[in-house]
C-alpha positions as a Python dict, from the first residue, in 0.01 Angstrom:
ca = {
    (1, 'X'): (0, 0, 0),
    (2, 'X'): (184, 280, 137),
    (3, 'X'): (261, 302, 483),
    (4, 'X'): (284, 646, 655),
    (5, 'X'): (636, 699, 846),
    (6, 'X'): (401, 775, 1188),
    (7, 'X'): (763, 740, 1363),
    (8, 'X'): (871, 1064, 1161),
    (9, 'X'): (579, 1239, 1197),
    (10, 'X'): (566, 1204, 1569),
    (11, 'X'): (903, 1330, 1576),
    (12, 'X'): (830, 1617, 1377),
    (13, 'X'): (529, 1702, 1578),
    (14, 'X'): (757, 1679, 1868),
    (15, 'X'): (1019, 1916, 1778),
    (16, 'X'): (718, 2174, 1674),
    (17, 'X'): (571, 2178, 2002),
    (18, 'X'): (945, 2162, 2200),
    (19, 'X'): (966, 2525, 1949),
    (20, 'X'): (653, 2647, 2096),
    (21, 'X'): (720, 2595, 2429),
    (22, 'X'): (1006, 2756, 2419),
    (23, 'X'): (848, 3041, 2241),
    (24, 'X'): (556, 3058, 2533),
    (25, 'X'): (830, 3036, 2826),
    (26, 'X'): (1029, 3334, 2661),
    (27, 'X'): (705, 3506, 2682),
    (28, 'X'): (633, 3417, 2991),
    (29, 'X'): (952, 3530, 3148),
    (30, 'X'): (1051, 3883, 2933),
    (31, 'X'): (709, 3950, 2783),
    (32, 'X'): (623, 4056, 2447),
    (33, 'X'): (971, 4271, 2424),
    (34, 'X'): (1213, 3942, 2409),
    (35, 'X'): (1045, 3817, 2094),
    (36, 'X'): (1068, 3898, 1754),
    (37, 'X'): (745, 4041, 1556),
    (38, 'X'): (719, 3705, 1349),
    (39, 'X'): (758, 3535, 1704),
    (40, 'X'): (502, 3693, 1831),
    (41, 'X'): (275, 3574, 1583),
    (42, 'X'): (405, 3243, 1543),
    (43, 'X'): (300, 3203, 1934),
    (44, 'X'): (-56, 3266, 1834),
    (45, 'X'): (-68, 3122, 1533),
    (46, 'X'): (-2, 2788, 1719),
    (47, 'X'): (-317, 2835, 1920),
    (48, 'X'): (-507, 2829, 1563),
    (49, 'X'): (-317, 2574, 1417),
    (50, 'X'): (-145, 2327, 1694),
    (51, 'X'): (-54, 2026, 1504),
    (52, 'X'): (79, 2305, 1215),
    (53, 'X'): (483, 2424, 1191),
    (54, 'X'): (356, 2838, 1174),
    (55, 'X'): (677, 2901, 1157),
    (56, 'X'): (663, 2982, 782),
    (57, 'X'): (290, 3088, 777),
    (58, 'X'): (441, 3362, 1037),
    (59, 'X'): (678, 3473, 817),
    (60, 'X'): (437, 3524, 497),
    (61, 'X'): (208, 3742, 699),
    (62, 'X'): (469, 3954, 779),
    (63, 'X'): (639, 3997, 422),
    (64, 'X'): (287, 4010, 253),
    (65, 'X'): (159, 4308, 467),
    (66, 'X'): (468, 4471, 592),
    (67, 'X'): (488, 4439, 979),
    (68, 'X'): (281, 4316, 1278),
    (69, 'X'): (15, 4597, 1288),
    (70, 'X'): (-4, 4557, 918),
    (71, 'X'): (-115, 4182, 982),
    (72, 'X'): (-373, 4217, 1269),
    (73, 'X'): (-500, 4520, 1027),
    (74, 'X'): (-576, 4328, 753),
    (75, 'X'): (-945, 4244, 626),
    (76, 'X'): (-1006, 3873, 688),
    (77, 'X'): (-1079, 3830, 277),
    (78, 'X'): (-721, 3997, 290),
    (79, 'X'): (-623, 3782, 545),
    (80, 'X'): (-751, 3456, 373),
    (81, 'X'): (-538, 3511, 45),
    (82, 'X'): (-251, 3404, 203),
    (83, 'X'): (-180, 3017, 168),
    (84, 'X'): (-245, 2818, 463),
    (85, 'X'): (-464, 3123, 656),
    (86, 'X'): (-865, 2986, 667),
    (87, 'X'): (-1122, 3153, 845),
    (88, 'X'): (-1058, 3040, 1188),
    (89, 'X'): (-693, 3169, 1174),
    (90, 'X'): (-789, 3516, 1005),
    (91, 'X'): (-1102, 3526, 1285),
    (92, 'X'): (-832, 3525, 1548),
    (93, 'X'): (-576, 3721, 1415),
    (94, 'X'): (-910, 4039, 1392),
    (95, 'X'): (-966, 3953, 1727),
    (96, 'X'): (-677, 4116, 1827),
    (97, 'X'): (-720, 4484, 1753),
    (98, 'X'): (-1083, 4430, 1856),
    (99, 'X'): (-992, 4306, 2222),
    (100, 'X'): (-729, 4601, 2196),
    (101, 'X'): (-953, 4837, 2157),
    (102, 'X'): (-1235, 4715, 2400),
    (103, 'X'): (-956, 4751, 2680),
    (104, 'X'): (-904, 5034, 2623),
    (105, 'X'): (-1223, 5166, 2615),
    (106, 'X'): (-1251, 4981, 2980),
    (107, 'X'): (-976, 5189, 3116),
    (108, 'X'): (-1091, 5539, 3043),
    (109, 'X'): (-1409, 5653, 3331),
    (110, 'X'): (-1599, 5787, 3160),
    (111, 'X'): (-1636, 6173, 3336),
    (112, 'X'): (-2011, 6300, 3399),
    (113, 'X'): (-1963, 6595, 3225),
    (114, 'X'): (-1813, 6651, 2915),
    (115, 'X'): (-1731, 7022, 2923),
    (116, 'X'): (-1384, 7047, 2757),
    (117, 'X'): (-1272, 6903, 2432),
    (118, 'X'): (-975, 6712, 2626),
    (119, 'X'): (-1256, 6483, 2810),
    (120, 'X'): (-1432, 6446, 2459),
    (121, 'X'): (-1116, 6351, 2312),
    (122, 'X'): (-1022, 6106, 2608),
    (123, 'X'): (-1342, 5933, 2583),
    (124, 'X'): (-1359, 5928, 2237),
    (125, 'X'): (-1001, 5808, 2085),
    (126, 'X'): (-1040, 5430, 2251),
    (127, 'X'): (-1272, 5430, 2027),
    (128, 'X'): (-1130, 5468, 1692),
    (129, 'X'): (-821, 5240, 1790),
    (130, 'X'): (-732, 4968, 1548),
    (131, 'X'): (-970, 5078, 1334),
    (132, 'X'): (-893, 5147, 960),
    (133, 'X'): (-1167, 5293, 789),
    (134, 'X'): (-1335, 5632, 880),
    (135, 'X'): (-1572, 5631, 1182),
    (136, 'X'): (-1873, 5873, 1239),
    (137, 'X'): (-1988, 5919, 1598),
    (138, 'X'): (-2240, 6111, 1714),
    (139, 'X'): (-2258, 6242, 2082),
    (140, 'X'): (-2539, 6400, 2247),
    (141, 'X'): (-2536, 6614, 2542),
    (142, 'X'): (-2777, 6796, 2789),
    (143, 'X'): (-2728, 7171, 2923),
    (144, 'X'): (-2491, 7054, 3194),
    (145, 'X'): (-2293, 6900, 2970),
    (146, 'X'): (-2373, 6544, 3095),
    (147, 'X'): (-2344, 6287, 2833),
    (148, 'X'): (-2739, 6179, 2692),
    (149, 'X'): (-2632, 5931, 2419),
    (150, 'X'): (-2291, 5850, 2199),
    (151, 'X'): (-2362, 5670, 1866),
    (152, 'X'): (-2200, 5587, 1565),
    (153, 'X'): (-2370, 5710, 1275),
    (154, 'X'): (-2151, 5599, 996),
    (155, 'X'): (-1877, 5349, 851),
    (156, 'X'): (-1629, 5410, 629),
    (157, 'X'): (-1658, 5757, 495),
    (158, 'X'): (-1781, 6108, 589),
    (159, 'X'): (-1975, 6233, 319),
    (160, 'X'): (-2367, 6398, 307),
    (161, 'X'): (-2476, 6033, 204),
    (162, 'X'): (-2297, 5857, 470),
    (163, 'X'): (-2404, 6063, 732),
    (164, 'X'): (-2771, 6163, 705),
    (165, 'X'): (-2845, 6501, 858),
    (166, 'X'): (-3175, 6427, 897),
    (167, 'X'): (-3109, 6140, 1114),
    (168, 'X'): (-2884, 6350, 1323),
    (169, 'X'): (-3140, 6628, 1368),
    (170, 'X'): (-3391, 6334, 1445),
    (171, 'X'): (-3174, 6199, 1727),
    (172, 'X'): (-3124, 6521, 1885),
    (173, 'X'): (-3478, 6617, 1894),
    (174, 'X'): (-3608, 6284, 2024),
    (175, 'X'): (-3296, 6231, 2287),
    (176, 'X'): (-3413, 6576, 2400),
    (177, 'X'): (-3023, 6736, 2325),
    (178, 'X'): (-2906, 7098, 2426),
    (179, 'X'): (-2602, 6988, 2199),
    (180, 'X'): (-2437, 6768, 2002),
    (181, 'X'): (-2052, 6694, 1897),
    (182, 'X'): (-1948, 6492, 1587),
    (183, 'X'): (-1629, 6310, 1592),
    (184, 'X'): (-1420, 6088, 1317),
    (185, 'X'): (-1133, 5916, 1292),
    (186, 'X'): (-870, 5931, 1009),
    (187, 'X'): (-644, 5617, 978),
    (188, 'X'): (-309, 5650, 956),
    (189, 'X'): (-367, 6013, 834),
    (190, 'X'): (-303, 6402, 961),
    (191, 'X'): (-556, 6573, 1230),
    (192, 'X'): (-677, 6813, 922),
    (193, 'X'): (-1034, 6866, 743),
    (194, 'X'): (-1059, 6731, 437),
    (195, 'X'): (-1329, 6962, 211),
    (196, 'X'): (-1587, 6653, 260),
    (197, 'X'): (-1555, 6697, 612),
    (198, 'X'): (-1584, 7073, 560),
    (199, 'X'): (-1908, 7038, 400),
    (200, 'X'): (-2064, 6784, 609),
    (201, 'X'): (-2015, 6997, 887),
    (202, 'X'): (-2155, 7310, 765),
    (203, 'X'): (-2423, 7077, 654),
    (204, 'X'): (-2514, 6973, 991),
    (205, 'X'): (-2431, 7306, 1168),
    (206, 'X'): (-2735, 7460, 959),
    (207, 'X'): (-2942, 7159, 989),
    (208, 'X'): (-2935, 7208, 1382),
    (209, 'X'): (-2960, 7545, 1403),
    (210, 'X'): (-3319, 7529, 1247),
    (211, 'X'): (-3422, 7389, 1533),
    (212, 'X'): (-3222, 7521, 1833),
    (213, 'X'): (-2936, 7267, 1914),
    (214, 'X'): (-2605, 7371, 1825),
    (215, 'X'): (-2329, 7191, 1674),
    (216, 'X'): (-2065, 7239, 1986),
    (217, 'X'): (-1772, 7095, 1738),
    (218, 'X'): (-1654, 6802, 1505),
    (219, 'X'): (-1325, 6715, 1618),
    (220, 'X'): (-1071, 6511, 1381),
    (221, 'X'): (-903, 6242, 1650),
    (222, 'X'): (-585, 6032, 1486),
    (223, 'X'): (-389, 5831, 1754),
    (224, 'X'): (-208, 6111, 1863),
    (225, 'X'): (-347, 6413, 1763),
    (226, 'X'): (-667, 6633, 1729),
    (227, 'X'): (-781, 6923, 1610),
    (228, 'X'): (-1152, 7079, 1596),
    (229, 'X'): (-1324, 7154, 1247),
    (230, 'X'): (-1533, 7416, 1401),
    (231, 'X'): (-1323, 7675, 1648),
    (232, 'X'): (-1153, 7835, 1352),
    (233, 'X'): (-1431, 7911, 1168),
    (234, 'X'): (-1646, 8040, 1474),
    (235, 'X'): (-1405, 8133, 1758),
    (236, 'X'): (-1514, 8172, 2057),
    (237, 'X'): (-1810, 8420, 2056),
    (238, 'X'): (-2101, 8174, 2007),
    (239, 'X'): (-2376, 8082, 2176),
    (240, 'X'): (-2362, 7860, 2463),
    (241, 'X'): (-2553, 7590, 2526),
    (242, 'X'): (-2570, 7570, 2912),
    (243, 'X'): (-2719, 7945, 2893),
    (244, 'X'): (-2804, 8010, 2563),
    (245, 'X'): (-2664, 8306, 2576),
    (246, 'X'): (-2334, 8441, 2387),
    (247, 'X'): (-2077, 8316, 2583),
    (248, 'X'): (-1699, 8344, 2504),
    (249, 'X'): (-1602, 8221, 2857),
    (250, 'X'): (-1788, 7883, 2808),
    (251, 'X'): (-1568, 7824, 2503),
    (252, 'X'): (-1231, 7934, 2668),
    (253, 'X'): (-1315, 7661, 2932),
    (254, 'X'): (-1430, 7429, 2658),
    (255, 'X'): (-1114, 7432, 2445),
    (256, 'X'): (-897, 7532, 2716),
    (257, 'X'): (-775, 7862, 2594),
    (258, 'X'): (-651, 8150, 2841),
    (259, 'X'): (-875, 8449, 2894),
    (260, 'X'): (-650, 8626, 2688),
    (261, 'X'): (-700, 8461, 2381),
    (262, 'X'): (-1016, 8403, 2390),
    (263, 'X'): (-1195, 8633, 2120),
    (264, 'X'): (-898, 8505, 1867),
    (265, 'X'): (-880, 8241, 1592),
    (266, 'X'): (-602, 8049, 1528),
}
């Protein structure tokens, strides 16, 4: 019968975790900026697999899917088709971008009024970090403005079937809304309406007009950039919903515009 070298073993087991060590007091003294991308996984690959050299495994990740970001991006059916990632591992590695992005919806306080696209946008683009398919949310607001409700309506596309407009136009009536404001995401693409997001929107603006709530604006949020779907289409005079009445100076304070170009498009 066989006999397993346990003397080699141990020693190999010992020079992994001497590695790791090293890797975690690195860490510990310079932070995530003294190591290496494959480092940085390695280090939390070992909390997966602790008996496991991830040396290797690291370095796989990062050639199969291109960087770091690319990794913790990755579907876990992606994840799993490397050799020697199971379920466990790939669980962990998603949790990252989703702990990411609950942080950072912590940080932002949340205003009580929403009256200007850049508070929309702040509260809105924690949201849609780390994510990598198309996100529909829907918020609702009241005649000053104060948040009423912020849902998300659809995953992974913005199309007439993805996002029901009668559902919207349900919501708002039942919530009780004096307005409501669409936002999406698109990953790793430009702040600009594609003509499915065109039509959806018109879709929806019509839908809520038949029964008094306007559609404020659908705003396009990337990680660094916005732009709204409706202001160049409908300016600035428009009704507003905190009087009802045609109100150009509502909208100049909305998407923080000076008086004196207020009645232009862009």
């Amino acid at each position: 019968m066989t006999q397993r070298n346990t003397t080699t073993e141990t020693s190999d087991l010992s020079v992994h975790a001497g590695h790791r060590q090293r890797l975690r007091e690195r860490f510990l003294r310079g932070g995530p900026d003294d190591l290496a991308a494959h480092e940085l996984l390695e280090l939390l690959l070992g909390y997966a697999m602790p008996r496991v050299d991830v040396n290797p495994l690291a370095h796989r990740l990062i050639e199969r899917f291109g960087s770091l970001s690319g990794v913790t991006e990755a579907s876990v059916e992606e994840l799993m088709s490397v050799s020697g990632v199971g379920e466990y591992t790939a669980c962990l590695i998603r949790l990252l971008p989703a702990v990411v992005r609950r942080c950072a919806i912590d940080r932002v306080e949340s205003p009580r009024v929403y009256d200007t696209v850049g508070k929309l946008v702040e509260f809105l683009r924690p949201r849609f970090t780390g994510l990598t398919t198309e996100r529909v949310y829907l918020i609702l607001l009241d005649n000053g403005m104060h948040m009423i409700d912020c849902r998300v309506i659809s995953e992974g596309s913005v199309n007439s079937s993805a996002v029901t407009v009668r559902r919207i136009a349900e919501l708002c009536l039942y919530m009780h809304a004096a307005c409501a404001v669409l936002a999406h995401n698109h990953p790793k693409g430009i702040a600009v309406p594609s003509s499915a997001d065109l039509d959806v929107t018109r879709q929806i603006e019509s839908a809520l007009e038949l029964i008094g709530v306007p559609l404020l604006e659908h705003l396009i949020i990337t990680e660094f950039s916005e732009a709204p779907i409706l202001r160049p289409r409908r300016g600035m005079t428009r009704l507003s919903p905190t009087s009802g009445k045609v109100d150009a100076a509502f909208y100049r304070f909305f998407y923080g515009v000076p008086e004196e170009e207020g009645e232009q498009k862009p």
